[in-house]
MIDREN-260313 format. One record per residue (C-alpha): residue number from 1; x, y, z. Coordinates in nm, 3 decimals. Example, Ala and Ser with C-alpha at 12.3 -4.5 7.8 and 13.67 -1.06 7.14 Angstrom:
2
1 / 1.230 / -0.450 / 0.780
2 / 1.367 / -0.106 / 0.714
END
This chain:
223
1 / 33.668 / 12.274 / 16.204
2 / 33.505 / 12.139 / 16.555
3 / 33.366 / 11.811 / 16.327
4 / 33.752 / 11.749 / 16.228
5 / 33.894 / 11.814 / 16.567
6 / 34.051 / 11.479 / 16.551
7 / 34.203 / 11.493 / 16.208
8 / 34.455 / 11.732 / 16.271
9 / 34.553 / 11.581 / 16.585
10 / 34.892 / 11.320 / 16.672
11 / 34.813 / 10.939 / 16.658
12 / 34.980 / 10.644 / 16.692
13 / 35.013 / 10.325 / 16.450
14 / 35.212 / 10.124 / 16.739
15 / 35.550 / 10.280 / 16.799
16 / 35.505 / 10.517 / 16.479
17 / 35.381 / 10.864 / 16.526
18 / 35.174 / 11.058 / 16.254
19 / 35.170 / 11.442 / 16.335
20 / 34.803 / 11.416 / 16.250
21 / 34.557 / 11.205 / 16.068
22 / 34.591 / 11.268 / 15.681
23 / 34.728 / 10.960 / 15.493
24 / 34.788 / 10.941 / 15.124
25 / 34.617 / 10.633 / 15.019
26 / 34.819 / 10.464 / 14.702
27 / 34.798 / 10.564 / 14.397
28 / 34.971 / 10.496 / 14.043
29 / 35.170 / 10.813 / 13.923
30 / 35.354 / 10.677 / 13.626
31 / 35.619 / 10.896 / 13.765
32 / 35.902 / 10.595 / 13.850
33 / 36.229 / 10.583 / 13.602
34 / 36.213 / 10.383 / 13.322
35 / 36.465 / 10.098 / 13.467
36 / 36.213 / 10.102 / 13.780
37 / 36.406 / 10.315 / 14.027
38 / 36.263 / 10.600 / 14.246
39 / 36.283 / 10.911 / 13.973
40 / 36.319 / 11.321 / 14.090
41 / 36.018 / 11.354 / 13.994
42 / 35.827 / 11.107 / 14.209
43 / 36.004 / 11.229 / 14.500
44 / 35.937 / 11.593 / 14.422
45 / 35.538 / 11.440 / 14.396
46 / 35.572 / 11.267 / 14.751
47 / 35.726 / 11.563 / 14.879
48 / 35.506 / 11.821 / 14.766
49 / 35.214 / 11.625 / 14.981
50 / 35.420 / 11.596 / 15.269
51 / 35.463 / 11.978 / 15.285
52 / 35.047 / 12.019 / 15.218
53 / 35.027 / 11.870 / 15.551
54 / 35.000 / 11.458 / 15.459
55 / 35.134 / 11.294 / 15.783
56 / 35.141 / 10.932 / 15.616
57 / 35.246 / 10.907 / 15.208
58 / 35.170 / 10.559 / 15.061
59 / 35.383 / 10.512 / 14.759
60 / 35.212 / 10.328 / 14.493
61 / 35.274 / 9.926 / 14.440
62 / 35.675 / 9.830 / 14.440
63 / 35.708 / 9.530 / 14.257
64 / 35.950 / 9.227 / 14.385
65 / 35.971 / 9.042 / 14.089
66 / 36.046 / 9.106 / 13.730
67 / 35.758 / 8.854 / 13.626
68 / 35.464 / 9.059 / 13.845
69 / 35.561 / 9.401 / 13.626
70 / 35.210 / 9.586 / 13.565
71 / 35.358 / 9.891 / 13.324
72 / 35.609 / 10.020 / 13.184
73 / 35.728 / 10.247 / 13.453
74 / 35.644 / 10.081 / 13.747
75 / 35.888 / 10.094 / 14.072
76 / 36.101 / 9.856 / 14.131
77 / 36.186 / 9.669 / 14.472
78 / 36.333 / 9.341 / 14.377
79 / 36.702 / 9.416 / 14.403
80 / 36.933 / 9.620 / 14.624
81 / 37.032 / 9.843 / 14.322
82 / 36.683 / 10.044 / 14.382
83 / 36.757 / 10.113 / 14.749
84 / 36.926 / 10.468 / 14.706
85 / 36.648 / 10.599 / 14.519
86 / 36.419 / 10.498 / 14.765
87 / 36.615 / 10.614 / 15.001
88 / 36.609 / 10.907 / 14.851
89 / 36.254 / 10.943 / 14.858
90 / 36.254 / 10.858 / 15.243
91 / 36.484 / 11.126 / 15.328
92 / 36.273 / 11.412 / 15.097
93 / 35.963 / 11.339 / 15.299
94 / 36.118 / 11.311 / 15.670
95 / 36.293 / 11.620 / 15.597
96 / 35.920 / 11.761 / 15.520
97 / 35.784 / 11.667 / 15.826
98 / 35.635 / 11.358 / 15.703
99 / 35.697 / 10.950 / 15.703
100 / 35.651 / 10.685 / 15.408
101 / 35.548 / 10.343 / 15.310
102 / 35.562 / 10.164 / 15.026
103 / 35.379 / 9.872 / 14.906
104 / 35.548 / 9.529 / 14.820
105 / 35.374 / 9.394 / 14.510
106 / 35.354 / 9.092 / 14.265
107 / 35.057 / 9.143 / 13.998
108 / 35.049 / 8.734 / 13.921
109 / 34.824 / 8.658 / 13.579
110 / 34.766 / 9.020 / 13.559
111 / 35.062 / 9.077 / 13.408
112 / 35.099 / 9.217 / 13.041
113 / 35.260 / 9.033 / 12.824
114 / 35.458 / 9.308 / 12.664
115 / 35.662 / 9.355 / 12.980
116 / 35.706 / 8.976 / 13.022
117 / 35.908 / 8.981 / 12.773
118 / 35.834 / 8.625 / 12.575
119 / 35.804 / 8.502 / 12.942
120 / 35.459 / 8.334 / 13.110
121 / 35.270 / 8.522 / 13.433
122 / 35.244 / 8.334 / 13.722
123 / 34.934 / 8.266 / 13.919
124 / 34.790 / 7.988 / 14.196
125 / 34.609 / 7.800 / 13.938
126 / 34.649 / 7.834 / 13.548
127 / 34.327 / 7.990 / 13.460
128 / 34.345 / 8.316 / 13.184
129 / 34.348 / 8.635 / 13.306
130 / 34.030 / 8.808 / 13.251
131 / 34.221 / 9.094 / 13.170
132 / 34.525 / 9.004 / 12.957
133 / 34.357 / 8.676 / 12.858
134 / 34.708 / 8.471 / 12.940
135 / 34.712 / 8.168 / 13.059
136 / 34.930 / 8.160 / 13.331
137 / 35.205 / 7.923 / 13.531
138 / 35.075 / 7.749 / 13.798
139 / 35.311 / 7.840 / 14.080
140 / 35.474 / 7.523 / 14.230
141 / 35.567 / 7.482 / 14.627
142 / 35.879 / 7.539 / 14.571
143 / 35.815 / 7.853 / 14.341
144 / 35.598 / 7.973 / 14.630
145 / 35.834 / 7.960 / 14.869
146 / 36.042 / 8.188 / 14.688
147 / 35.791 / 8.424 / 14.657
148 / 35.732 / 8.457 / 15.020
149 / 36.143 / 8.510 / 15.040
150 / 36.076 / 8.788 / 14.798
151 / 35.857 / 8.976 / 15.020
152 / 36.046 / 8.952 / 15.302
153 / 36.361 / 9.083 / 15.068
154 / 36.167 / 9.370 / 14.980
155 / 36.057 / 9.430 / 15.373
156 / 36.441 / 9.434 / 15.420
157 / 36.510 / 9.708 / 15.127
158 / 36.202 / 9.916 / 15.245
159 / 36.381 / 9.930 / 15.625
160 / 36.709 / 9.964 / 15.434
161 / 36.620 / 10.282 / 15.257
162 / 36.449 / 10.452 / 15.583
163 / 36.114 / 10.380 / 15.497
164 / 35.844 / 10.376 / 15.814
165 / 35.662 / 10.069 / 15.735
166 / 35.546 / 9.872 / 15.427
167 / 35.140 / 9.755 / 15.294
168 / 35.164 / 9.374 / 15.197
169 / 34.933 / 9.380 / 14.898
170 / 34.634 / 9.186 / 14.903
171 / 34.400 / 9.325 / 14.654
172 / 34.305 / 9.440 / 14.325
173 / 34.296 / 9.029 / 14.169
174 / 34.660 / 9.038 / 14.246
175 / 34.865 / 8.760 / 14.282
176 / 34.809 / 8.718 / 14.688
177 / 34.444 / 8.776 / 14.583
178 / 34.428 / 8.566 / 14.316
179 / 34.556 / 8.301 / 14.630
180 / 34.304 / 8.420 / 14.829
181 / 33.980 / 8.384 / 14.624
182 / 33.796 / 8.053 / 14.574
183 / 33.710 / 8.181 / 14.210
184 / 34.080 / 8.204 / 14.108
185 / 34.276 / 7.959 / 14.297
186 / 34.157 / 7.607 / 14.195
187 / 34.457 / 7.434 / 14.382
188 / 34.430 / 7.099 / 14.553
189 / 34.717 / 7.139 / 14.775
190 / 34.805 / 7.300 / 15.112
191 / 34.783 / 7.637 / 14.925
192 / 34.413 / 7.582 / 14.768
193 / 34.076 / 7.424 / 14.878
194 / 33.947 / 7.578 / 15.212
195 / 33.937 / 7.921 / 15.383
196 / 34.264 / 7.916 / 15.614
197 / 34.474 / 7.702 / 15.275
198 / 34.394 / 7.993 / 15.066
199 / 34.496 / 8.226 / 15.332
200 / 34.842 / 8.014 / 15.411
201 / 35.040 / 8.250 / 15.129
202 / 34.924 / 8.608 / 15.293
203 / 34.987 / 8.481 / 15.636
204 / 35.289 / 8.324 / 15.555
205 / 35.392 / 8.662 / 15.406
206 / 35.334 / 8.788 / 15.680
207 / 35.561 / 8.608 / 15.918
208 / 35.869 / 8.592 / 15.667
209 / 35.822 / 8.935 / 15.663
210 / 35.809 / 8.968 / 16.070
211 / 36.083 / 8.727 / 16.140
212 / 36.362 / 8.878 / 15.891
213 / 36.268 / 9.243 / 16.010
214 / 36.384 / 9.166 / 16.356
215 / 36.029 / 9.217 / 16.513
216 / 36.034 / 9.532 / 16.217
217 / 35.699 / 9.371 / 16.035
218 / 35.477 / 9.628 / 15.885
219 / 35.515 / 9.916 / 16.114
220 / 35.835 / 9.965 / 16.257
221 / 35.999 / 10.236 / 16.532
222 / 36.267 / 10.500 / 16.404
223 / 36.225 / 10.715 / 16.749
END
């Protein structure tokens, strides 16, 4: 136990406090309800962790767009009708001693085409998924400029609910990804081309997200 001194120990992520140093990286349960919403059962999962002694639960991707929908019960964050069930799930794991954060998500090209429902993915440059082998939308500036709104939306449901802080998804050939990498995003415009254009949607993201939270961007204080 003298090598993990540290891990059972209090530390702080800015003004948030973690009883110790245990955090539940991410992972896809399956567990969500069919229409997308925060199920029993997922909080019953999140809660069950908290109470083994997880200081920090990361709830699996929550998607903030119908179009970036990865399978077929995957939660849902792109409307204020999911906020009591993630409230809900907020509430279960403070009252276990724990906090929560949930991850705002868009898959892009990734996304199957039997939950697109006749509909075309969305990418930063139309180039077929390596994966679904779609060929997707290539997101205008106007179209991205939504997208960033929809982030900060989420941010703003995820504070809503009594979540502690949010992950803005950047991995995993996602949609910011597929922004971010030179192999994916062909663009010519301000979003494509160099190192700092393909890294204009993530920060962007970023700031949205900061400036609608009221200085509430991914970490935020509930003391």
């Amino acid at each position: 136990m003298i090598a993990f001194r540290k891990l059972f120990s209090p530390i702080k992520i800015g003004d948030l406090e973690l009883k110790n140093r245990i955090v539940m990286a991410h992972a896809s349960t399956d567990l969500a309800a069919p229409d997308g919403s925060v199920s029993e059962t997922l909080i019953g999962y999140h809660e069950a962790r908290t109470r083994g002694g997880c200081a920090l639960n990361t709830v699996e991707v929550a998607i903030i767009d119908p179009l970036g929908f990865p399978m077929s019960k995957s939660l849902m964050i792109s409307d204020d009708k999911y906020i009591p069930g993630w409230r809900a799930l907020a509430n279960a794991v403070h009252k276990a001693g724990g906090k929560v954060f949930c991850q705002p998500t868009h898959i892009g090209r990734q996304a199957p085409a039997l939950y697109l429902y006749g509909k075309q993915p969305v990418s930063a440059t139309a180039l077929s998924s390596n994966i679904t082998r779609l060929v997707p939308h290539e997101l205008t500036t106007a179209e991205i400029v939504e997208l960033v709104s929809k982030h900060a939306d989420a941010a703003r449901r995820a504070w809503e609910s009594g979540l502690d802080g949010i992950e803005i998804h950047c991995s995993h050939e996602y949609l910011i990804a597929q922004f971010m990498s030179p192999y994916d995003n062909k663009r010519t415009d301000e979003y494509g081309g160099s190192f700092w254009n393909r890294m204009r949607l993530p920060l962007e993201v970023i700031e949205t997200v900061y400036v609608s939270s009221v200085q509430e961007v991914c970490f935020w204080s509930r003391s």
